[in-house]
Every structure is written in structure tokens, then in C-alpha cells.
MMTF fields as JSON, N, C-alpha, C and O atoms, coordinates in Angstrom:
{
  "mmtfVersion": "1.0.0",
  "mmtfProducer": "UNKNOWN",
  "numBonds": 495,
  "numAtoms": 496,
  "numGroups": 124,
  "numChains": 1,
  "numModels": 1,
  "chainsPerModel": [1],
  "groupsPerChain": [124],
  "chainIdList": ["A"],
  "bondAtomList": [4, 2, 8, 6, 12, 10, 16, 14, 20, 18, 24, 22, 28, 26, 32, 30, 36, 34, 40, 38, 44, 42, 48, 46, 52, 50, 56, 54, 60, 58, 64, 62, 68, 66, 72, 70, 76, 74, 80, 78, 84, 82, 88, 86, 92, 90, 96, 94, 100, 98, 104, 102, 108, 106, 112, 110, 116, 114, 120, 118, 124, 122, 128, 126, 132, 130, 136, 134, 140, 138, 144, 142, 148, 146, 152, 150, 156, 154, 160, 158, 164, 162, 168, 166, 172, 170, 176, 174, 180, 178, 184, 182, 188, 186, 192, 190, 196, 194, 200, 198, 204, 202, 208, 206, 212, 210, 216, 214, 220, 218, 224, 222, 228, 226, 232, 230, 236, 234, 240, 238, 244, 242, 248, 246, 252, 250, 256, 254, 260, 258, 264, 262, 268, 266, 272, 270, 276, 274, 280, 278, 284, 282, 288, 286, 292, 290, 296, 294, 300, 298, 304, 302, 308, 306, 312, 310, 316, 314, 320, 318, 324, 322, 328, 326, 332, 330, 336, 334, 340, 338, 344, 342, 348, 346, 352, 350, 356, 354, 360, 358, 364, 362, 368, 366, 372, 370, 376, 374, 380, 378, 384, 382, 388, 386, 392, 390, 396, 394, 400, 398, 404, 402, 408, 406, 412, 410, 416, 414, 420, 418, 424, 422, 428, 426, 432, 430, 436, 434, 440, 438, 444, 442, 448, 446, 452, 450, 456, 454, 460, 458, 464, 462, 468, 466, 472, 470, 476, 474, 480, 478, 484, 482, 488, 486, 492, 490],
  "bondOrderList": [1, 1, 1, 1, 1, 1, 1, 1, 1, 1, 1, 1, 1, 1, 1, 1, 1, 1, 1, 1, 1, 1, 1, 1, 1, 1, 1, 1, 1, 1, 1, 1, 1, 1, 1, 1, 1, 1, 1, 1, 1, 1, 1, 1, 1, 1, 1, 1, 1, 1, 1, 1, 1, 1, 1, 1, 1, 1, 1, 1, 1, 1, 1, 1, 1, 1, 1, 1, 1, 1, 1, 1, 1, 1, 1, 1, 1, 1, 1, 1, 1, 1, 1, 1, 1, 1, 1, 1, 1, 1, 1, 1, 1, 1, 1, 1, 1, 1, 1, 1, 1, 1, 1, 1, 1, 1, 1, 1, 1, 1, 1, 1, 1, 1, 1, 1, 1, 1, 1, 1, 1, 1, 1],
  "groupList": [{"groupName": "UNK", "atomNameList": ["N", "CA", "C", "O"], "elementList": ["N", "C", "C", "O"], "formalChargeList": [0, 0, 0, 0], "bondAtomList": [1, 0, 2, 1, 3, 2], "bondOrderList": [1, 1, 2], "singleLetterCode": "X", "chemCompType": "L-PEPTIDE LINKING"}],
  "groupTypeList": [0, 0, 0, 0, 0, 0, 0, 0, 0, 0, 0, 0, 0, 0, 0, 0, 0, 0, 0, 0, 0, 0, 0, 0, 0, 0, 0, 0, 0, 0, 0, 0, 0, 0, 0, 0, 0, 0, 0, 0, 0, 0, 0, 0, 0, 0, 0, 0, 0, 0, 0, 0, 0, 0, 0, 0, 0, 0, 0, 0, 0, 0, 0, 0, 0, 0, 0, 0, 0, 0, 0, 0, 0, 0, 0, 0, 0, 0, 0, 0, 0, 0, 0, 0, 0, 0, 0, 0, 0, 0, 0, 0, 0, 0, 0, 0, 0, 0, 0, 0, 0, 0, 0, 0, 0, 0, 0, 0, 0, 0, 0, 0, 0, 0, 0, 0, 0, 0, 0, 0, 0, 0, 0, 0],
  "groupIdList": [1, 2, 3, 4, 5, 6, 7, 8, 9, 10, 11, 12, 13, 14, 15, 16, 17, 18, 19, 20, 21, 22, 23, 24, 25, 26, 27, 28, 29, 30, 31, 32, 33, 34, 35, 36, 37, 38, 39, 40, 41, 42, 43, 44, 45, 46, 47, 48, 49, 50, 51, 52, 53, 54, 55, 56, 57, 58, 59, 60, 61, 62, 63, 64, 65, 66, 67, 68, 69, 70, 71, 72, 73, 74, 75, 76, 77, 78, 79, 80, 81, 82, 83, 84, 85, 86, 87, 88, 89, 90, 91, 92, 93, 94, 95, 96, 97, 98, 99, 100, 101, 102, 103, 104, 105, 106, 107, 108, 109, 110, 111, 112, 113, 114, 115, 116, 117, 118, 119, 120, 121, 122, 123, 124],
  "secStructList": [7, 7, 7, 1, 6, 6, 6, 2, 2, 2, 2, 2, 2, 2, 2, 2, 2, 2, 2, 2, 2, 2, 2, 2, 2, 2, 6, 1, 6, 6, 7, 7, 6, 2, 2, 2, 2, 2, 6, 6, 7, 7, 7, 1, 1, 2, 2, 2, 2, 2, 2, 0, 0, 0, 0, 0, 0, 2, 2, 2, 1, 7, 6, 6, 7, 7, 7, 7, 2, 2, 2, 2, 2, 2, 2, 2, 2, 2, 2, 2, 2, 2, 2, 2, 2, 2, 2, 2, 2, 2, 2, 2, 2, 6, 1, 1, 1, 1, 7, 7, 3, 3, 3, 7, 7, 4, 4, 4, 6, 1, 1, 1, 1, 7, 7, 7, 7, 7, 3, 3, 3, 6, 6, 7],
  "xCoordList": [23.404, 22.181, 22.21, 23.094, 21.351, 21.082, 20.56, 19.577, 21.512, 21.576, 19.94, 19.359, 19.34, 18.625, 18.725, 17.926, 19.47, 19.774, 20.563, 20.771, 20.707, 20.013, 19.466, 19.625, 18.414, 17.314, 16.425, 15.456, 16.64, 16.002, 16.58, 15.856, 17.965, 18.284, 17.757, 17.551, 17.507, 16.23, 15.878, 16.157, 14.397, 13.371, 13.137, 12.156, 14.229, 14.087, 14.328, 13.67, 15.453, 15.306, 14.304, 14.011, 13.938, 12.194, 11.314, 10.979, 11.16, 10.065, 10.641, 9.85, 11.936, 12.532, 12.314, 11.981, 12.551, 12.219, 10.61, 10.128, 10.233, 8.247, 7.813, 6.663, 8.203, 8.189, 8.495, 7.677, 9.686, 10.059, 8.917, 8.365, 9.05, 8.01, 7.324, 7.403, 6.158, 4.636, 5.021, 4.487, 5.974, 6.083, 6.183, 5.325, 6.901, 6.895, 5.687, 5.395, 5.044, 3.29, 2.579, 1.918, 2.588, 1.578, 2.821, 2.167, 3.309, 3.612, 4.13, 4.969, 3.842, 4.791, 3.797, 4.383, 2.372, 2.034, 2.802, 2.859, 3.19, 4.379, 5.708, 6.527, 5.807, 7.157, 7.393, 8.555, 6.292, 6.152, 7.177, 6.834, 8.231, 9.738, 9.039, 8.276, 9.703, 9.915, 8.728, 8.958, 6.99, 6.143, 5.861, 5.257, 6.527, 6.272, 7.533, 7.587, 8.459, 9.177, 8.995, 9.366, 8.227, 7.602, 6.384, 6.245, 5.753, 4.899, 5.12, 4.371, 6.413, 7.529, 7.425, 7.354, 7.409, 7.222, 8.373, 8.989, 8.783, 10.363, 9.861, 8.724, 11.298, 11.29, 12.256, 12.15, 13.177, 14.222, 13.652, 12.464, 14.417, 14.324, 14.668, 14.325, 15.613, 16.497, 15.95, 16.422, 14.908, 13.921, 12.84, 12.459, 12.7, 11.974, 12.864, 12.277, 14.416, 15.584, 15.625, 15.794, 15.442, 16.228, 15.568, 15.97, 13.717, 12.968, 12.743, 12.309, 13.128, 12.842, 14.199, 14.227, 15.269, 16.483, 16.477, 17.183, 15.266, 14.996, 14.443, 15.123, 13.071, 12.349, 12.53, 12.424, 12.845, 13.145, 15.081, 15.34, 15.816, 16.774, 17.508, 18.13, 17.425, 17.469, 16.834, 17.242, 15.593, 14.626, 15.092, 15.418, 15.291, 15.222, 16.899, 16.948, 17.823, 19.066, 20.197, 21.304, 19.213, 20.478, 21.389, 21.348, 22.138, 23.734, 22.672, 22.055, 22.798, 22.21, 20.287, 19.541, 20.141, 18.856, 18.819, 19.755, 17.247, 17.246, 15.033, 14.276, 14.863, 13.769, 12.88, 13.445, 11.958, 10.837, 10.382, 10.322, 10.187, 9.295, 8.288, 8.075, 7.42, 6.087, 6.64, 6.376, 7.362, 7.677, 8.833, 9.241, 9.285, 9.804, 8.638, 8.766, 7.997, 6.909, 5.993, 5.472, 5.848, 5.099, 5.446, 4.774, 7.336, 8.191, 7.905, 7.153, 8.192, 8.094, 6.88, 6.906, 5.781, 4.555, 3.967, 3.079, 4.916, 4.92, 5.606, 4.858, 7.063, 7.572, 7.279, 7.802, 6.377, 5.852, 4.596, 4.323, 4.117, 3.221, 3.681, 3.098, 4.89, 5.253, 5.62, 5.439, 5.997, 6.759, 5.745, 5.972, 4.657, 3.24, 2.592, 1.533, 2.594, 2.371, 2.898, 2.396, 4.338, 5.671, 5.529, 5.958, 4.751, 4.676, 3.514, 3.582, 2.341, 1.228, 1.607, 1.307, 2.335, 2.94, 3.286, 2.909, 4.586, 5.394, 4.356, 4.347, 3.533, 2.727, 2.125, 2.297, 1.346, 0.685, 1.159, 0.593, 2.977, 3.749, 4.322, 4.863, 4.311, 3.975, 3.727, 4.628, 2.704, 1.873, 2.256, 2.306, 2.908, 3.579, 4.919, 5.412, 5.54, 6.57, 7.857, 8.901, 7.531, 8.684, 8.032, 7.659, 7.895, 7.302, 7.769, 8.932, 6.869, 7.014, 8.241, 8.626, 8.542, 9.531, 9.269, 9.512, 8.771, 8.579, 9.687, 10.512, 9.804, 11.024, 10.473, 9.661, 10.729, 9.599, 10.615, 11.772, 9.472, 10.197, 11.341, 11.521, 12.142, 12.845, 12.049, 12.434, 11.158, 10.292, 9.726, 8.759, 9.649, 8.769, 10.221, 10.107, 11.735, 12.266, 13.142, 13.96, 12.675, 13.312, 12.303, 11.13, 13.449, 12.11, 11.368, 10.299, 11.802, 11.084, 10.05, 8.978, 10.155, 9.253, 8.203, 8.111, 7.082, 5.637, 6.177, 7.167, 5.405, 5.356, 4.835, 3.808, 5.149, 4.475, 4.38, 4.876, 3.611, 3.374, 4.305, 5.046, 4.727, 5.966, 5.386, 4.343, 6.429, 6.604, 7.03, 8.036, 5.757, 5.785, 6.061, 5.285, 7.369, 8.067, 7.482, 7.813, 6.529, 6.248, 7.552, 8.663, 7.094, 8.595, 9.524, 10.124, 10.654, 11.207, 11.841, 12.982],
  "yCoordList": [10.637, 10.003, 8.522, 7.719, 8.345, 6.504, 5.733, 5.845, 4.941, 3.609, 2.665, 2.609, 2.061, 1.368, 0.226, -0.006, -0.222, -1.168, -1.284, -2.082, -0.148, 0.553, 1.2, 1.754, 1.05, 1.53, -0.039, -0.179, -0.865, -2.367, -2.754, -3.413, -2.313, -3.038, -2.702, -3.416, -1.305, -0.668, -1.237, -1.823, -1.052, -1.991, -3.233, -3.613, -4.191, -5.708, -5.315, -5.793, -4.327, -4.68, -4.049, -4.61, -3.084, -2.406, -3.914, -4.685, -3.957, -5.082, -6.571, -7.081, -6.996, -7.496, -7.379, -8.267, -6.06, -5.578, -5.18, -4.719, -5.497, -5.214, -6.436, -6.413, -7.678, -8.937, -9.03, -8.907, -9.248, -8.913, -8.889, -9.759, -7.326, -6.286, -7.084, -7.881, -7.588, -8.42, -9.563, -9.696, -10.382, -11.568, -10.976, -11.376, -10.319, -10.323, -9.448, -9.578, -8.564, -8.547, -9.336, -9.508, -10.162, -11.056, -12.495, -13.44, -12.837, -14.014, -13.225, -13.883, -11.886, -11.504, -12.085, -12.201, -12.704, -13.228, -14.968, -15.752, -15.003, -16.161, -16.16, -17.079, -14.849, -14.059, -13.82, -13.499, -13.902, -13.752, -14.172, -14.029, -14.607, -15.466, -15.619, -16.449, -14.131, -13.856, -14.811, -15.804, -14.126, -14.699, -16.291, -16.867, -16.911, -18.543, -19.007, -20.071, -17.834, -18.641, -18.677, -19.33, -17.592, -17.012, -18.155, -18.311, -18.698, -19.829, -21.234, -22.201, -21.083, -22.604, -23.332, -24.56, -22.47, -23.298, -23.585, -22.534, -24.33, -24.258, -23.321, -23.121, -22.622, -21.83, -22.04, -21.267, -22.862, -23.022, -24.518, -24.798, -25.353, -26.014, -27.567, -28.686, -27.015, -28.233, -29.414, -30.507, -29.241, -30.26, -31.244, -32.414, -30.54, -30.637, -31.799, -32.735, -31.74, -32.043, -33.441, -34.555, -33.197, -33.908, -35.343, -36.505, -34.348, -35.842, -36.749, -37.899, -36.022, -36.761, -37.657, -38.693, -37.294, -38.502, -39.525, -40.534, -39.097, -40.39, -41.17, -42.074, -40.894, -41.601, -42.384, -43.527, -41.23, -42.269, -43.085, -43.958, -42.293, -42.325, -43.684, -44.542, -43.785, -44.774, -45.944, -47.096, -45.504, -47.099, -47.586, -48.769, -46.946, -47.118, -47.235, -47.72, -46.769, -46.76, -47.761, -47.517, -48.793, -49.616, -50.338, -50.359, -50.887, -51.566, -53.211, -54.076, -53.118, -54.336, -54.253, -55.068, -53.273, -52.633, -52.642, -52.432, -52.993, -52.389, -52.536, -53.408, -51.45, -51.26, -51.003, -50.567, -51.227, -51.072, -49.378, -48.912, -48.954, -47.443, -47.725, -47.25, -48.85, -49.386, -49.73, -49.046, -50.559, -50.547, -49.771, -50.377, -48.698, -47.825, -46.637, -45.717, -46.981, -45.835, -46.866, -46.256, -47.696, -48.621, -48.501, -48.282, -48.738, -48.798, -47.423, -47.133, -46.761, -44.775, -44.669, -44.19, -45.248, -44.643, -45.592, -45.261, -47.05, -47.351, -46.809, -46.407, -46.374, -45.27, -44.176, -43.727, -43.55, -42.101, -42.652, -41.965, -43.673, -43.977, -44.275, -43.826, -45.145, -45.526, -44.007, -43.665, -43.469, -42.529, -41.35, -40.732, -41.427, -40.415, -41.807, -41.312, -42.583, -43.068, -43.198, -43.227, -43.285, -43.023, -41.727, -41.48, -40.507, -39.111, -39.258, -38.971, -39.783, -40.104, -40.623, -40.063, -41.799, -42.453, -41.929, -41.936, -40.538, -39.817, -38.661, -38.285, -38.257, -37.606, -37.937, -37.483, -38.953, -39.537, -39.82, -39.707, -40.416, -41.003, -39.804, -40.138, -38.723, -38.046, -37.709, -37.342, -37.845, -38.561, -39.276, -39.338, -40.545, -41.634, -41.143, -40.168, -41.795, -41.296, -42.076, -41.509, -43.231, -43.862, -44.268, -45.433, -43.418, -43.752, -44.835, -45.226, -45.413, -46.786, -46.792, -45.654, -47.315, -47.323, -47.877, -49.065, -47.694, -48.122, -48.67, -47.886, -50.109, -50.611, -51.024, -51.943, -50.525, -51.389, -52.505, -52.534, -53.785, -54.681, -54.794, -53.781, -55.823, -56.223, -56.0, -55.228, -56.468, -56.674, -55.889, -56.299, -54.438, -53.398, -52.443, -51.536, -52.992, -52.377, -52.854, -52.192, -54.566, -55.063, -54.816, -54.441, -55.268, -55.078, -55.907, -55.648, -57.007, -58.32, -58.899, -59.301, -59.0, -59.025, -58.656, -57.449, -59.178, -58.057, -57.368, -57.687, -56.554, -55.831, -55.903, -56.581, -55.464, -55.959, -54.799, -53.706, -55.105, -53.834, -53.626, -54.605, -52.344, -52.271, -53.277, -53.896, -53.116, -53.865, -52.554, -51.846, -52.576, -51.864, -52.175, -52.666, -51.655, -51.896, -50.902, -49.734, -51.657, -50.661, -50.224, -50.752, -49.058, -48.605, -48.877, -49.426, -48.771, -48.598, -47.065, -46.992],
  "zCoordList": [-20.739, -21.189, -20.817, -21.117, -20.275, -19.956, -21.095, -21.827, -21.003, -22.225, -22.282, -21.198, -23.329, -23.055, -22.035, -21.128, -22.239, -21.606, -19.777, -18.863, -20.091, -18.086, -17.407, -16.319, -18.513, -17.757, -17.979, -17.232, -18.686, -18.855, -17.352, -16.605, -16.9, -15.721, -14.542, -13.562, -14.741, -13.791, -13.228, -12.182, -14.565, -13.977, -13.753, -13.113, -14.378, -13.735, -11.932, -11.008, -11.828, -10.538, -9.439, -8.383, -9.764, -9.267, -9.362, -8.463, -10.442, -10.291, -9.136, -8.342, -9.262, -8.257, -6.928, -6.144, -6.687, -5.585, -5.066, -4.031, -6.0, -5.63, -5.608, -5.17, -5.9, -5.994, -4.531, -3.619, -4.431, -3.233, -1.517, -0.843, -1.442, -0.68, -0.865, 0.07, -2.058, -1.998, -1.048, 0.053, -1.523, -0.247, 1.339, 2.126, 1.674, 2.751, 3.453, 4.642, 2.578, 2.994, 3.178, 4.202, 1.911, 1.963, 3.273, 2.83, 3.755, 4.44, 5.686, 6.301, 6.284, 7.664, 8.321, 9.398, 8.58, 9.838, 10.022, 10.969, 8.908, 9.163, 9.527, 9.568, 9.816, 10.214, 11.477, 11.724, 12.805, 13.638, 15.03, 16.204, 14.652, 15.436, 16.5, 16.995, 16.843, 18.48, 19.165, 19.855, 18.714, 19.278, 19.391, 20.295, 18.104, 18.033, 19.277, 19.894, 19.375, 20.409, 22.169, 23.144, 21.836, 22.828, 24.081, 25.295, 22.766, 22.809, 22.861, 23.001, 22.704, 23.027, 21.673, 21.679, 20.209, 18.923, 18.056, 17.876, 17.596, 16.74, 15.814, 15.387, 15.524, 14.318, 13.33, 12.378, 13.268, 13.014, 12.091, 12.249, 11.245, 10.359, 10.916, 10.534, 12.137, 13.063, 13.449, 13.135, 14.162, 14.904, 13.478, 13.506, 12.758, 11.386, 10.694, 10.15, 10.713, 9.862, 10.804, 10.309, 12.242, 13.326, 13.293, 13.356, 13.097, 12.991, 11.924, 11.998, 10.802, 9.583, 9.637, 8.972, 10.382, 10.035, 11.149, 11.107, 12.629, 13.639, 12.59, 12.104, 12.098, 11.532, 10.302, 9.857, 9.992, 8.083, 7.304, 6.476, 8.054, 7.809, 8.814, 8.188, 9.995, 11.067, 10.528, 10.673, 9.762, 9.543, 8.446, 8.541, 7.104, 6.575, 5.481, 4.351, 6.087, 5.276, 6.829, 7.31, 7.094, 7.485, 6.872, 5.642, 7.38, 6.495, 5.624, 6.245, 4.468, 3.801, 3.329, 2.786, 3.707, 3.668, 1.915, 1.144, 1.581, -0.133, -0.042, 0.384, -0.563, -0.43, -1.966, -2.969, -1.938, -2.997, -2.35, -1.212, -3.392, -2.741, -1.92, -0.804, -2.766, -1.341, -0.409, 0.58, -0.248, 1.049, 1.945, 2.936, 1.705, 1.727, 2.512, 3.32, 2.093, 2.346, 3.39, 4.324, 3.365, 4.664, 5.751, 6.758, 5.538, 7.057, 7.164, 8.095, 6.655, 7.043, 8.058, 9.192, 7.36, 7.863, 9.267, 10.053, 9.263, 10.403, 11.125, 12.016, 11.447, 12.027, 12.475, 13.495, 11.776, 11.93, 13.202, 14.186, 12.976, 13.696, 14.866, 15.853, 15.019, 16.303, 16.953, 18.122, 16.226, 16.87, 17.866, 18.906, 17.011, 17.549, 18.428, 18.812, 18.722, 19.682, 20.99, 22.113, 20.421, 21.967, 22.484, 23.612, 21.518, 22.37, 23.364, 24.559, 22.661, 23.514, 24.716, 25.771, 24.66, 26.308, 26.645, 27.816, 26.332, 27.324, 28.033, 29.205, 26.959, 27.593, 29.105, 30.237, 28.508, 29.275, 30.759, 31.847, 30.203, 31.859, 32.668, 33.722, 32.438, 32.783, 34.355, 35.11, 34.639, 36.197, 36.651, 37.88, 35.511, 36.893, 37.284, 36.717, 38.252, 39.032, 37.983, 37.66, 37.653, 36.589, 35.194, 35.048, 34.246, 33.143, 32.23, 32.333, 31.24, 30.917, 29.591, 29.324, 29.197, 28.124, 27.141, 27.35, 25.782, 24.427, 23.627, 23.158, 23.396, 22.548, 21.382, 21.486, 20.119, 18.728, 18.838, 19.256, 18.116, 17.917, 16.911, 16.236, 16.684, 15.161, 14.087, 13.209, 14.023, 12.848, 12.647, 12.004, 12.849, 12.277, 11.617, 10.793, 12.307, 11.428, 10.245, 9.606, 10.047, 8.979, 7.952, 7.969, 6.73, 5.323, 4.913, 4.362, 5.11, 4.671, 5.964, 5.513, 7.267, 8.009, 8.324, 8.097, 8.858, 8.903, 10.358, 11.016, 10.564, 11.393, 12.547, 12.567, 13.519, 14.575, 15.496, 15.224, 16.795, 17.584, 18.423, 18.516, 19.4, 20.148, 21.335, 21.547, 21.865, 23.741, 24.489, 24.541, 25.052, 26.097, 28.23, 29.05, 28.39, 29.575, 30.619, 30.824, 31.228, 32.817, 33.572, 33.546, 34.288, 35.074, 34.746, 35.67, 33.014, 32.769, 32.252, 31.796]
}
């Protein structure tokens, strides 16, 4: 004879398991690997991980560095910006035979300085 209390273990795990099954119904067109790789898309977490430590981690945790959240979140979002702008150029250089080279200045990555726009190097 089965105990109450396993058949309580049962069904936690039925329902576990139907919990379960519902996610991966409801989210397999997000499941799609093969095809996102297929299409040249990351699937993996890496590139996701890779850019958040160019951007935020590089800018923002240098040696003597101490930040306010506002401005913590300023340098970030200037970063994020430079950074979608340097894709635009590469895009762009592309066509030329020696594409140009984007250096941000000092001052967009200190904390106390204003910010300023990159310098941009032809045929570098």
C-alpha cells in the first residue's frame, strides 16, 4: 500500500514535470539553435558576457576609480554609445581599402572629466 506521503511525492513531481513540458512549449521557438546559427546569430551567453566586460567593466573598474551610480551609469551609456558608433565605422570602412581607426579620448573614460567625442584616424 502507498503511503500518503508518496503519493504527495508523486504528484509534486507530475506537476514538476508539467511545469516543466509547458515551458518548453510555450518558449521552443526560442529554442531554435541550429537555425540562429545557421543565420550567423550567437547562441551562447559568451559574446553577451564578452561585451558587457569591454564596455562596462574596462570603463568603469579602473585602478583608483570610485563612482556615484549617476555617474556610473553616464560613463556606461557613453560607452555603449561609443561602442555602437565604432560598429557603424567598421561597417561602413568596409569599402575603403584601409579603414579608419576610432581612439576615445581620456576624458570620456575618466570620472571626473566631461566627456568628449572620439578622434577619429583616417587610414589607420
Amino acid at each position: 500500500m502507498v503511503g500518503t506521503g508518496e503519493a504527495l511525492g508523486v504528484l509534486e513531481k507530475a506537476s514538476d514535470l508539467d511545469r516543466k513540458i509547458g515551458y518548453f512549449r510555450n518558449n521552443a521557438h526560442r529554442m531554435r539553435y541550429a537555425r540562429f546559427r545557421k543565420l550567423g546569430m550567437f547562441t551562447g551567453s559568451g559574446a553577451i558576457e564578452g561585451g558587457i566586460k569591454a564596455i562596462v567593466v574596462r570603463r568603469t573598474k579602473q585602478s583608483g576609480m570610485h563612482w556615484t551610480v549617476e555617474g556610473a551609469a553616464d560613463v556606461i551609456a557613453l560607452s555603449c554609445q561609443h561602442a555602437q558608433l565604432s560598429d557603424r565605422q567598421q561597417d561602413s570602412d568596409t569599402k575603403a581599402s584601409r579603414p579608419s581607426k576610432i581612439i576615445p579620448n581620456k576624458a570620456v573614460m575618466h570620472p571626473t572629466r566631461p566627456a568628449s567625442r572620439a578622434t577619429v584616424i583616417p587610414g589607420r
